[in-house]
N, C-alpha and C positions, 0 to 999 in steps of 0.2 A: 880612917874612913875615905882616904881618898881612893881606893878602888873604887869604891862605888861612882865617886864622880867621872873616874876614869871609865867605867862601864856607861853611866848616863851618857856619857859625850860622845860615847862609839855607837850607841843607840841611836841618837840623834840622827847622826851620818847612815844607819841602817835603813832607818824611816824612812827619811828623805829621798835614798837611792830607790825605795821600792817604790814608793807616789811616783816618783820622778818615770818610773820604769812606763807607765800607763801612759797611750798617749790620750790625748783631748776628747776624743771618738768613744773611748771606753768610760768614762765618768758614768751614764746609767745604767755601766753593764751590774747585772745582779744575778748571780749562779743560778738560784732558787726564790721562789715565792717568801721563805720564812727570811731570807739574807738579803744584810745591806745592799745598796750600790756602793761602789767604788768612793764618788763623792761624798755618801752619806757614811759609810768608813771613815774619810778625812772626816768629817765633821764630829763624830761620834770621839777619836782620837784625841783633836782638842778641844775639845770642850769637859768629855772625861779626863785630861791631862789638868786642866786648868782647875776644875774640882778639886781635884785630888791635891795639889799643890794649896791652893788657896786654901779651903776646909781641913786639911790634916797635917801640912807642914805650915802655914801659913804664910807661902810664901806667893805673893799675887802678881800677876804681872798685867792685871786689866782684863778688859774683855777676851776672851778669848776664841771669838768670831770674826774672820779677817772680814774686809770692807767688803769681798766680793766673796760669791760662794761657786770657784773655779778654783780648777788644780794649782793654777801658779800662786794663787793668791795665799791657798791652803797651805800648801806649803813654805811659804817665804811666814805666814804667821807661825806656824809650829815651827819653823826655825826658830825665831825672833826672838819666840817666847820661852822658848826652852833653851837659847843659852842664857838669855837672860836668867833665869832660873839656875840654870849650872853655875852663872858668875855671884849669884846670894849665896846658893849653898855653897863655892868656895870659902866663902868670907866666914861661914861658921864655925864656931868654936866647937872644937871635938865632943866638948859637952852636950853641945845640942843635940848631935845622933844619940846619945843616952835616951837626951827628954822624951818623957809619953805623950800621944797626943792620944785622938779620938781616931781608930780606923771603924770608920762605923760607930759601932759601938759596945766597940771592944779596943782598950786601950793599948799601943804598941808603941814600940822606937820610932824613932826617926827613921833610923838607920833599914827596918823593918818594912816602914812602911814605904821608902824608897826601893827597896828590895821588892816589893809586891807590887809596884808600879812599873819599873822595867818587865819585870814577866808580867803581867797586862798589857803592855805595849806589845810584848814581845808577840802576844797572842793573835795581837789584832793583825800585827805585820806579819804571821804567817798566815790567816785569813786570806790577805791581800796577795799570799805566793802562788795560795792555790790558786784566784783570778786570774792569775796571769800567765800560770800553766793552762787554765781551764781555754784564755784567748788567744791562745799561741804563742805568746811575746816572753823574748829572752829576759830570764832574771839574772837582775846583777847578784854579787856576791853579799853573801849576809855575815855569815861566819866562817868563812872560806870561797874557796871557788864553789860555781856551783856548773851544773852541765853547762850552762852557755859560754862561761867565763874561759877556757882555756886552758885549766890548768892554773889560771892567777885566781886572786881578786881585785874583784873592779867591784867599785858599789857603784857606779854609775856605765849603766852600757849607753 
């Protein structure tokens, strides 16, 4: 199962580069009337991360609301918290991706249910691509170069 953790950790780095990408000015941009803001994105990310983690794997790492409700703060918490997170589930014995837990309430793997939280995440951070196509601003690289990046990847422009 360490792909998996090997894909959490390249996620981690995906997130980060994309929040990172917004600068300060954009935090109450929202597309539409039914769509987050930017910061209510960040916020909705960890705190649905922190869920998910604590309630189904049970792995907790505390509050998962940074001290301030600003992009830097948002992100240095989803850092924080998510390798923390990555360095528990290193220490797991392969058996534990077997174990079932509650996703909802419909029992699944571990293994499963880390799998359905990266594509949740994954979701949210393409959310956040469209914002920043929709405000002009270069996206770094997610899974590749993307138009802005050159020909490389850069997760952080």
């Amino acid at each position: 199962y360490a792909f998996l953790l090997d894909t959490y950790e390249t996620e981690i780095l995906k997130i980060v580069g994309i929040w990172s990408a917004f600068p300060d000015t954009a935090m109450d941009f929202r597309p539409s009337p039914k769509s987050r803001t930017v910061l209510e994105q960040f916020e909705h990310q960890v705190q649905s991360e922190g869920r998910w983690m604590t309630a189904m794997l049970g792995i907790d790492t505390g509050d998962s609301n940074p001290g301030q409700k600003t992009k830097p703060a948002y992100i240095e918490k989803y850092r924080s918290d998510a390798v923390r997170r990555l360095d528990i589930m290193r220490a797991k014995p392969e058996s534990w991706w077997k174990e079932e837990a509650a996703f909802f309430d419909v029992p699944r793997s571990h293994a499963w249910i880390l799998t359905r939280r990266i594509t949740h995440s994954a979701h949210h951070r393409g959310q956040l691509i469209v914002y920043l196509r929709l405000l002009g601003i270069a996206v770094p690289s997610v899974y590749g170069p993307t138009a802005d990046t050159g020909g490389k990847v850069i997760y952080q422009l």
